[in-house]
N, C-alpha and C positions, 0 to 999 in steps of 0.2 A: 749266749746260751742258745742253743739248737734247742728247736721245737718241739722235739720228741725226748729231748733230756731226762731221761731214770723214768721211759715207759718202755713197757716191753709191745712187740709188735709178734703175732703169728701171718706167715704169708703159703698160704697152699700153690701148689704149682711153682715154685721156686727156683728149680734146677733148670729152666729157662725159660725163652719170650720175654712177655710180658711182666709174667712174675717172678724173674729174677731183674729186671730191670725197678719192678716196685721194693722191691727188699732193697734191690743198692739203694734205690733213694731212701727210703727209711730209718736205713742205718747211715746214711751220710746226715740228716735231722738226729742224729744219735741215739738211736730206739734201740734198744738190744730186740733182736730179730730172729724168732722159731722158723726156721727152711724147712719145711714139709714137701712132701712129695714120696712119690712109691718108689721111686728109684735113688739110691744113695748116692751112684757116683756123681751125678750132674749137681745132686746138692752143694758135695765138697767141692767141685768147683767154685759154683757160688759163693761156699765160703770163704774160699781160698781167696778172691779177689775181695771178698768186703773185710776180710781181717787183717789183712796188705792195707788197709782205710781207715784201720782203727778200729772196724766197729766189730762190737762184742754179738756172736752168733751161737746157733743151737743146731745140729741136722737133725732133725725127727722121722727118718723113714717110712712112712707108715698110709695106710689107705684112709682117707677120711670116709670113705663111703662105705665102711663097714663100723656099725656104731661100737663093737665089739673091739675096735683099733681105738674111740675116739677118749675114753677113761686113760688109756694108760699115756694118751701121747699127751694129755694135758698135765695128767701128774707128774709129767716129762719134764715140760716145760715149764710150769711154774715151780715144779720143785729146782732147778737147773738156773731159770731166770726171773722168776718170780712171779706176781699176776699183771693177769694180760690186759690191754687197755685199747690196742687195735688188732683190729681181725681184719685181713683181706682174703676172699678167694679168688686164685685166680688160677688154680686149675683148672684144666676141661680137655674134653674131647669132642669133636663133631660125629663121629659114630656114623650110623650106615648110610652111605648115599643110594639108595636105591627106594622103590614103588615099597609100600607096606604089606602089600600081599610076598613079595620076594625078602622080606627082612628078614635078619637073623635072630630072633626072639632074645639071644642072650645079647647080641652085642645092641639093642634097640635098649633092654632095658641098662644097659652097663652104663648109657648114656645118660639116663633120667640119673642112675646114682650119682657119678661123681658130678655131671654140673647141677643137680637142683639139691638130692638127700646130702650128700657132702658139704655143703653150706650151709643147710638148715643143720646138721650135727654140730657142726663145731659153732654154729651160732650161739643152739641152744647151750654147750658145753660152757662158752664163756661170757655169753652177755649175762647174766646173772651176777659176777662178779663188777663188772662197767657199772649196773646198774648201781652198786650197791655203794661204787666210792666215786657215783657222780658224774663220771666222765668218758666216755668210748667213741670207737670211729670202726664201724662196720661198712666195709666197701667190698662188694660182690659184682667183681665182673661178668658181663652181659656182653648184650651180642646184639647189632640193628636188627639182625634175622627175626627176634621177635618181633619188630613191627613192622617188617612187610607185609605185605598178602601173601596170604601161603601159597605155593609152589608145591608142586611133586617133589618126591624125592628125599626132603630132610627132615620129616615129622622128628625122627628122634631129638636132633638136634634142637629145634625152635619147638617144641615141645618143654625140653626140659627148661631152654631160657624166658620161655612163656612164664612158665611156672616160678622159676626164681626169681623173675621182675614180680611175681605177685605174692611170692611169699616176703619178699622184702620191706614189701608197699605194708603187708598187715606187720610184719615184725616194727618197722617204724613206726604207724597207727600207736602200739604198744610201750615205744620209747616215748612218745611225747613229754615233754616236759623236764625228762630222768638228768638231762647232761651226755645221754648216749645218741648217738645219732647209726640210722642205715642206708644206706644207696645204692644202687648202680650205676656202672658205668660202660657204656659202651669203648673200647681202648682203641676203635680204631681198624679200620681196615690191613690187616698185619699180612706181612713175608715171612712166614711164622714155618715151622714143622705141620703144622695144620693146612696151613695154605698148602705145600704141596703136598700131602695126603688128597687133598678137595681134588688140585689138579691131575691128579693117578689117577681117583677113582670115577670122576667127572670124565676123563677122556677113555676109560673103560665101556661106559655107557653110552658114547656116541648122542647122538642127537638128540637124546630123550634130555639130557644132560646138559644143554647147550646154553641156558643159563648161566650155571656153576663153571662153564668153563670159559665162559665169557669174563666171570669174575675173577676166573682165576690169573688169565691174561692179563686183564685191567690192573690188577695188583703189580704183578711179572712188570709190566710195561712204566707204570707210575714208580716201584720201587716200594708202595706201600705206605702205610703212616710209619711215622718215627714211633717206636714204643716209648721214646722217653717222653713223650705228650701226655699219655698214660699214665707217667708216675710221678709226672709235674701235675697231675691233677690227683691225682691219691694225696700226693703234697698240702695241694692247699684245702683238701678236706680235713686235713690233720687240724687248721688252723683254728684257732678262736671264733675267725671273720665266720666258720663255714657252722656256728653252733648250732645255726638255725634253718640249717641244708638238712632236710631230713624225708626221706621216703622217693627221692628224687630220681629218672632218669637222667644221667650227665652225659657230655659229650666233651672228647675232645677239644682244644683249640686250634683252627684251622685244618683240621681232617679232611679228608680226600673225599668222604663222604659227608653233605652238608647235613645237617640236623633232620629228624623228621620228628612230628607229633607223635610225642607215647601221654602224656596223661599231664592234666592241668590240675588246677583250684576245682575242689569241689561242684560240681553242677547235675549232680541227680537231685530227686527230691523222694527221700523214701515218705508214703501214706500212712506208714504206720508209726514212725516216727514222731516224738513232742517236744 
């Protein structure tokens, strides 16, 4: 029996990268699998190659980052596949490369919605059900950009994954104990549709820019992480071994990028605390 056997999975950003690579694997563990994303066609592909597999699929077209979408695309889904037991996000945008005085106010905040308010929706939409029959696996992909030192240039971006590495850290806090577990994961330095967006707009900017197009190179040049590293490690969060993986930044195995420090075992001391 496959691992994901008579659980349903919802997977955001679906219709490619990453997050169509985390849905094949999902549904190859036999999860029957919600494909969200704003765009339908790339969905149906998606699904077109995992139903060619066996596995039982949903397209849900729809924005997460309007709470106004996020009601009906669950009624969607569990009335269609039933309740949900994994939630992965792994849409996102990197949004504006430019100084903050020169941003585009709507496309700065478009940013914060779909990577940080779009995970926290559909979080709060379905951990409540996980909670309640014991068992879930929230995995919220992230990005090393939050633990750099900031740089010019991509507040939008490492802003918004700031912020979902910290809303995930208290959402976890919350699951202790439930059977549900939450994470991040970094998936990996990617040759992704994002990567060359980075390198368009990075080589627009010229010098100022020379960071971001350094990196974008270094991807170009190396060829990138495999994204299926990615969903070999959504994988083994699925598993039993990982019940006590919880509030965690993860990393790849063998990534082109070595690990860096995001956050350990407790070591403040709050004074008001007893």
């Amino acid at each position: 029996m496959k691992e994901l056997d008579g659980k349903v999975a919802v997977v955001s950003g679906a219709s490619r990268g990453v997050g169509q690579r985390i849905a094949w694997r999902l549904g190859h563990e036999s999860a029957a699998v919600a494909l969200v994303a704003r765009g339908e066609s790339g969905l149906r592909e998606t699904q077109k190659g995992m139903e060619e597999l066996g596995a039982r699929t949903l397209v849900v077209a729809s924005d997460l980052s309007r709470p106004e979408s996020i009601d009906r695309a669950k009624d969607e889904i569990e009335g269609e596949l039933g309740q949900v037991s994994v939630l992965v996000n792994a849409a996102g945008i990197f949004g504006p490369i430019d100084l903050v005085k020169d941003t585009d106010p709507a496309a700065w905040i478009e940013t914060i919605m779909v990577n940080t308010i779009a995970p926290y929706l559909t979080c709060r939409a379905f951990v409540g059900g996980m909670i309640d029959r014991g068992w879930g696996r929230i995995v919220n992909v992230t990005s090393a950009a939050a633990l750099h030192e900031p740089e010019p240039l991509n507040s939008a971006y490492g802003t918004s994954k700031a912020a979902l590495n910290r809303f995930t850290r208290h959402l976890a806090a919350e699951l202790n104990g439930t059977g549900v577990t939450a994470n991040v994961i970094h998936p990996g330095d990617l040759k992704t549709e994002m990567w060359a967006t980075i390198k368009v707009d990075a080589g627009r900017l010229g010098a100022t820019a020379d960071a971001y197009t350094q990196w974008a190179e270094w991807v170009e040049k190396t060829g990138g992480d495999d994204p299926e590293k990615a969903a070999d490690l959504v994988a083994e969060l699925m598993s039993d071994e990982a019940a006590e993986v919880n509030g965690r930044f993860l990393w790849i195995r063998g990534g082109l990028q070595a690990p860096i420090a995001s956050w350990g075992e407790r070591g403040e001391t709050q004074p008001w605390r007893k």
